[in-house]
C-alpha positions in Angstrom: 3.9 4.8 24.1 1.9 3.2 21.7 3.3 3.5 17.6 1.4 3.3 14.5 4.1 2.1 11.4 1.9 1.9 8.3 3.0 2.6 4.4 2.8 5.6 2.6 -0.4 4.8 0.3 -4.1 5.4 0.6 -3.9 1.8 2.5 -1.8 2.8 4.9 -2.7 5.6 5.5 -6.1 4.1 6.0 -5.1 1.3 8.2 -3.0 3.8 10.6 -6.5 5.5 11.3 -8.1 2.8 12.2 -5.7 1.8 14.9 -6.1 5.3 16.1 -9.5 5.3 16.6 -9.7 1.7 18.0 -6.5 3.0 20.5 -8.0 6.5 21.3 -11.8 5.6 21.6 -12.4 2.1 21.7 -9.3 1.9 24.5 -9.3 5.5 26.0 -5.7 6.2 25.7 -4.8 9.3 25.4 -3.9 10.4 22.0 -1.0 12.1 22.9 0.4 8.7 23.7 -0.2 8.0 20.2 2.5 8.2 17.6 2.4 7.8 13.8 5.6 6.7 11.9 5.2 6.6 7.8 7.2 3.6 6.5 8.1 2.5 2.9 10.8 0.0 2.1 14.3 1.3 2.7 13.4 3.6 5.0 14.7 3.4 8.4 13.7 1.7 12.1 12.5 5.3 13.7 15.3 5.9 16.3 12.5 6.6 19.2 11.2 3.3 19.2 12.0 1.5 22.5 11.2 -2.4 23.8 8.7 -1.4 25.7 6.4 0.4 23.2 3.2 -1.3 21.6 3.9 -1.2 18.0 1.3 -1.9 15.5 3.0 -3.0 11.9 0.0 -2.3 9.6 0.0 -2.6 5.2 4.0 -3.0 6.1 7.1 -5.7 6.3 10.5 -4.9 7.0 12.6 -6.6 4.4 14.4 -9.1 4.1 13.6 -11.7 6.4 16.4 -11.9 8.7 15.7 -8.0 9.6 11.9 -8.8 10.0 12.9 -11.4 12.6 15.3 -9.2 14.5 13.0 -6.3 14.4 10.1 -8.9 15.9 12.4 -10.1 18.3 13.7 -6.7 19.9 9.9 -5.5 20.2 8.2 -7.9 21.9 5.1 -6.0 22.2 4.8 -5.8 18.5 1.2 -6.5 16.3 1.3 -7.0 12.5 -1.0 -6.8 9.9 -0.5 -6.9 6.4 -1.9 -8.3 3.2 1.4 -8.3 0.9 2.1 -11.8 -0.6 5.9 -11.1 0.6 4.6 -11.0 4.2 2.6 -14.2 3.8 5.9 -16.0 2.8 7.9 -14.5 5.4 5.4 -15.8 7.9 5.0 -19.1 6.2 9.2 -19.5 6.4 9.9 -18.5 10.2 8.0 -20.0 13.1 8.9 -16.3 15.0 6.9 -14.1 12.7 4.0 -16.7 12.9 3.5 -16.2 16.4 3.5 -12.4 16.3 -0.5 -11.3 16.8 -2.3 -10.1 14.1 -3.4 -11.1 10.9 -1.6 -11.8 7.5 -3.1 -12.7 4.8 -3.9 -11.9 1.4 -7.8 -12.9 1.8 -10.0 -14.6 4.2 -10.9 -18.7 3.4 -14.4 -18.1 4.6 -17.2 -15.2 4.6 -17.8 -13.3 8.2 -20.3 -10.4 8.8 -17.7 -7.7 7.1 -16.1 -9.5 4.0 -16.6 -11.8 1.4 -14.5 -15.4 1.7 -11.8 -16.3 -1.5 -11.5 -12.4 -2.2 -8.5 -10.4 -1.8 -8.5 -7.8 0.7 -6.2 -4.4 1.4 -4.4 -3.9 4.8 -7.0 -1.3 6.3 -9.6 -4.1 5.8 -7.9 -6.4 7.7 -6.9 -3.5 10.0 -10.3 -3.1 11.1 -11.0 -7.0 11.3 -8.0 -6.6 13.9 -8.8 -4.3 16.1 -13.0 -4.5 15.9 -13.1 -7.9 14.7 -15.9 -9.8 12.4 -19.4 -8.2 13.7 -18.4 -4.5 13.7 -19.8 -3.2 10.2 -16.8 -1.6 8.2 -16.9 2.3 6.5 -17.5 2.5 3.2 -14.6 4.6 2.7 -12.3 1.2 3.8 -14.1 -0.8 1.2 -13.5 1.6 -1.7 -10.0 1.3 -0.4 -9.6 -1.9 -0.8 -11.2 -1.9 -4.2 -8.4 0.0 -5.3 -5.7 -0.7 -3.2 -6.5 -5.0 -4.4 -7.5 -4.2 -7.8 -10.7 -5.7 -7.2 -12.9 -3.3 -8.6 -10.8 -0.2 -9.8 -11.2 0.1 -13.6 -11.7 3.6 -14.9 -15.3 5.4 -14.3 -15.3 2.9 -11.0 -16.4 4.5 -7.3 -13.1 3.4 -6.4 -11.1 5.3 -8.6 -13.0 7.9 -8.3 -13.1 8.2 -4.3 -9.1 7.8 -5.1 -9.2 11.1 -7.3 -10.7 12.3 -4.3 -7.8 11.4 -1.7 -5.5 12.9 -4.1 -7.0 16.0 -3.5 -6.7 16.2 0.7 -4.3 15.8 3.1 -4.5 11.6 3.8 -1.1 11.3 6.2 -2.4 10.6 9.8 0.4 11.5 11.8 -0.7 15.6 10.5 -3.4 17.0 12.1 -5.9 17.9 8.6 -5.3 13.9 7.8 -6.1 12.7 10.8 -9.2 14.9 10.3 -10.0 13.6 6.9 -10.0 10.1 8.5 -12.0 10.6 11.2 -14.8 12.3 9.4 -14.2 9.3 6.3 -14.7 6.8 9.2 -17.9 8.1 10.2 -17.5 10.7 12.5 -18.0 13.7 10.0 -20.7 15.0 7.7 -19.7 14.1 4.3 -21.8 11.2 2.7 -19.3 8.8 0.7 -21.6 9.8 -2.4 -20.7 13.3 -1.9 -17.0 12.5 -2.1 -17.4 10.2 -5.3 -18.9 12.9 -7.2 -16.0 15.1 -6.1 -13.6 12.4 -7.4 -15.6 12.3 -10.9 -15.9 16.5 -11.1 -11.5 15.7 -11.3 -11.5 12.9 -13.3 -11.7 14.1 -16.8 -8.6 16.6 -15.8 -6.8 13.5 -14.5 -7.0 11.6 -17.7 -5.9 14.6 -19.6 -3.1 15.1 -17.7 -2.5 11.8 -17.8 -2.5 11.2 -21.1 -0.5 14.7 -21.9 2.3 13.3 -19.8 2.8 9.9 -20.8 3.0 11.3 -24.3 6.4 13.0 -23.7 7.4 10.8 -21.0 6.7 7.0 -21.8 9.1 5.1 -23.7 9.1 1.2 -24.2 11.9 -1.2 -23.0 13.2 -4.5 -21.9 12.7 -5.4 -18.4 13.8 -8.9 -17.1 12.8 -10.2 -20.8 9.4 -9.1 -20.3 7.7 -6.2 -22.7 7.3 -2.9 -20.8 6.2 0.6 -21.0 7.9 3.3 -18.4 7.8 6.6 -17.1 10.1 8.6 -14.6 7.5 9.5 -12.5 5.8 8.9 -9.3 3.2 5.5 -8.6 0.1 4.8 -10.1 -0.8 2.9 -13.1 -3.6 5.2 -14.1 -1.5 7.4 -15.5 -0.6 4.8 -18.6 -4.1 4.3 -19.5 -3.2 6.2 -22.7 -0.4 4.1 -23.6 -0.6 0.9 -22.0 -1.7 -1.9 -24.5 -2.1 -5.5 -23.1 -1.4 -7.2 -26.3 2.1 -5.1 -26.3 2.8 -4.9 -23.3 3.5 -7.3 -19.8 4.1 -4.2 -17.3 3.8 -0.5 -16.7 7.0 0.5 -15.0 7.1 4.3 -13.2 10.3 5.2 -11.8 11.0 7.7 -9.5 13.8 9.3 -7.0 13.5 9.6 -3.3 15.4 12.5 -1.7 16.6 9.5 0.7 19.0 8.4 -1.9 17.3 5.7 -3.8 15.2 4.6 -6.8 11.5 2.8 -6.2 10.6 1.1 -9.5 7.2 0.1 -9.3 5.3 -2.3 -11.7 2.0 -2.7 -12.7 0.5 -5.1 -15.1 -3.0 -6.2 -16.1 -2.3 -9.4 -17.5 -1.4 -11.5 -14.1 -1.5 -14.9 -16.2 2.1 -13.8 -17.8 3.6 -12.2 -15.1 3.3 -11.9 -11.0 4.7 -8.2 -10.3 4.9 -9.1 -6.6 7.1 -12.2 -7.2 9.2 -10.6 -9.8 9.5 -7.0 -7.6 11.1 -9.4 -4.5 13.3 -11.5 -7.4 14.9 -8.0 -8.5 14.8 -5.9 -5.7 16.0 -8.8 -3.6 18.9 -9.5 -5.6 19.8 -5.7 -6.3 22.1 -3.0 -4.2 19.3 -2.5 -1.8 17.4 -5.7 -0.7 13.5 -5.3 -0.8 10.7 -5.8 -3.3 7.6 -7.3 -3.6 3.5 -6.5 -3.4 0.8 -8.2 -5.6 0.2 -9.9 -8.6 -1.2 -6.4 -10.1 1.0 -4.1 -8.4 4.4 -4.5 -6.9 7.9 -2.5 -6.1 11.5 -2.3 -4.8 14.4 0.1 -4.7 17.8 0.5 -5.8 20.3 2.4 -7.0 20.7 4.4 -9.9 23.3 2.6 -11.9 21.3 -0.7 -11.0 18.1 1.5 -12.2 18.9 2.5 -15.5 20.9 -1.2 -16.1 16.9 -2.7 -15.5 15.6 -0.3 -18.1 18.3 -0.6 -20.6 19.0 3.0 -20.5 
């Protein structure tokens, strides 16, 4: 059997259909051969995994280390690839995880046929550098993924924000049929021009910001977190959703926090002033020292879970 694990974001997502495509087309294998598994930190190893599988390991890292390393060393047949800072050091501190195949890194030192050297670049990006290497031209739709997903280009009114609005509004999870769908016609195999879809995305994006803005209104409170200035909200990821609240010169994060029916708290954090804080490093600092080990992500965007008395300690509540 061949398993896709990829995160639960837009990234993911993207990154687990480009593996199927490269599995399926490029490779011929039959697609029922295929199998998707959604990870997020703190959830579990799926129980049908076996030692003989091909596993692909994509926008992803079990954490902490020492699991990461056992996890590496029970599937031997396992391929990573990942563009979290948190993975970088885990390869950079264990000689196992360097020798797994695949690629793991936040950006690429020099410039090939697909991407710009020195920038940063999302896990589907690299995703498609992995399986169809440097002379393949990419999709659009992976670029204006990584725009957002890397905060390089995702300011309000941008084509990356506003394809995003348009994700929000179709099914983008793979392993179902109408998202696997989506992705193949976003990939190139459909009919809809990526300019089509932006102007879809800007058609919503009024609405969003009023929303937006009507929720953080009664929902966003300031606080104290790890000494550092922040505005929060219970509610699910995203950082557009403060854009109505969120002042730099007040503020050093945007925390939303929200409950998974798997019995745990993700805090994520978001910050646009990287020079005070690094949400990555401080996610793994916290997360890693909490109830339930995990954390980290980028400089603009991070996360980790915990418990709820652990939770509401963080926030001062």
């Amino acid at each position: 059997m061949y398993r896709i694990l990829y995160h639960t974001d837009s990234d993911g997502y993207a990154a687990a259909a480009v593996a199927f495509q490269y599995l399926t087309v490029e490779r011929g294998i039959n697609r029922d051969l295929v199998t998707f598994h959604p990870m997020n930190y703190g959830y579990p190893i799926p129980e049908e995994l076996k030692p003989e599988d091909d596993i692909y390991m994509l926008d992803f890292a079990i954490q902490p280390l020492e699991e990461m390393e056992a996890f590496a060393q029970k599937f031997p047949l396992l391929e990573w690839v990942d563009h979290h800072q948190t993975s970088v050091d885990m390869v950079e501190a264990s000689v196992g995880l360097s020798q797994i195949p695949g690629i793991i890194k936040t950006k690429l030192e020099h410039p090939t046929p697909n991407c710009a050297g020195g920038i940063p670049l999302a896990g589907c990006e690299l995703a498609w550098l992995h399986f169809y290497g440097v002379e393949q031209p990419m999709p659009e739709a992976l670029r204006l993924v990584g725009d957002w997903d890397t905060w390089r280009a995702s300011g309000k009114g941008s084509n990356a924000r506003l394809f995003q609005n348009y994700l929000a509004t179709i099914e983008m999870d793979p392993r179902n049929l109408a998202g696997l769908a989506n992705w193949i016609d976003l990939l190139g195999g459909g009919n809809h021009s990526i300019a089509e879809l932006i102007d879809k995305g800007c058609l919503i994006a009024d609405y969003l910001d009023r929303a937006h803005a009507g929720k953080a209104k009664v929902a966003a409170f300031e606080c104290t977190f790890a000494e550092l200035r922040a505005i929060a909200m219970f509610a699910g990821p995203g950082s557009p959703q403060f854009d109505s609240v969120y002042d730099t010169e007040k503020h050093d994060l945007m925390i939303a926090v929200n409950y998974s029916n798997k019995g745990y708290w993700t805090v994520h954090l978001y910050t646009e002033t990287e020079d005070r804080v690094h949400a990555g490093k401080l996610a793994k600092r916290i997360g890693e020292a909490g109830p339930i080990p995990s954390g980290g992500g980028h400089a603009g965007a991070a996360g980790f879970q915990t418990t709820t008395a652990h939770m509401l300690e963080l926030l001062g509540l």
